[in-house]
N, C-alpha and C positions, 0 to 999 in steps of 0.2 A: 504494500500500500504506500501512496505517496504521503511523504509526510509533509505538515499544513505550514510548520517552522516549534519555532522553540522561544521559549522567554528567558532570561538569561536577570538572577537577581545577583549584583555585583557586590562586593561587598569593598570596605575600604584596603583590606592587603594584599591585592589582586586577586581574589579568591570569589568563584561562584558557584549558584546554584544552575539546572538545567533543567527546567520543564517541556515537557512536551508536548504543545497547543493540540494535536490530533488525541492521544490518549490521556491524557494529564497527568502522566507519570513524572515521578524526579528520577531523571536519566542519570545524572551526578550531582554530588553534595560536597558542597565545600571544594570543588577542584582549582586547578590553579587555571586562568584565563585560557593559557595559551593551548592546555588538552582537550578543552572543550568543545575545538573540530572534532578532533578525532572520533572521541564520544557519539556525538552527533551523528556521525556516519557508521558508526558500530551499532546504535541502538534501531532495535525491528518493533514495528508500531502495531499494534494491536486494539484497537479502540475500542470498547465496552467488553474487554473478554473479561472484566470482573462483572457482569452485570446478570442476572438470571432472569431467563424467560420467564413470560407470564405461564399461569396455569391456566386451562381452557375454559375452566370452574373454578374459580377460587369458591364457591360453596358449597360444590358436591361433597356430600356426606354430613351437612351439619344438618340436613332435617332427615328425620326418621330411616 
């Protein structure tokens, strides 16, 4: 899947975070600026595979 880009929260010692706008995963934590191509191109985007389908009845079986 194509990924949408990344949000990048910068911290003051050149050091950042790495979200990922398609999944909202944190791809790296606390890295140093300059790994976080790298990263970026290493990380495979998976968007809602936390997420659990509906059930077809969420009420089958609560009456009798």
């Amino acid at each position: 899947m194509v990924n949408t880009g990344f949000l990048r929260q910068n911290y003051h010692d050149m050091r950042a975070d790495l979200i990922c706008l398609c999944c909202f995963q944190t791809v790296a934590k606390s890295k140093p600026v300059g790994e976080l191509a790298a990263v970026e191109d290493e990380h495979i985007c998976i968007p809602y595979d936390d997420l659990v389908a509906p059930q077809p009845d969420p009420l089958h079986g609560l009456y009798g």
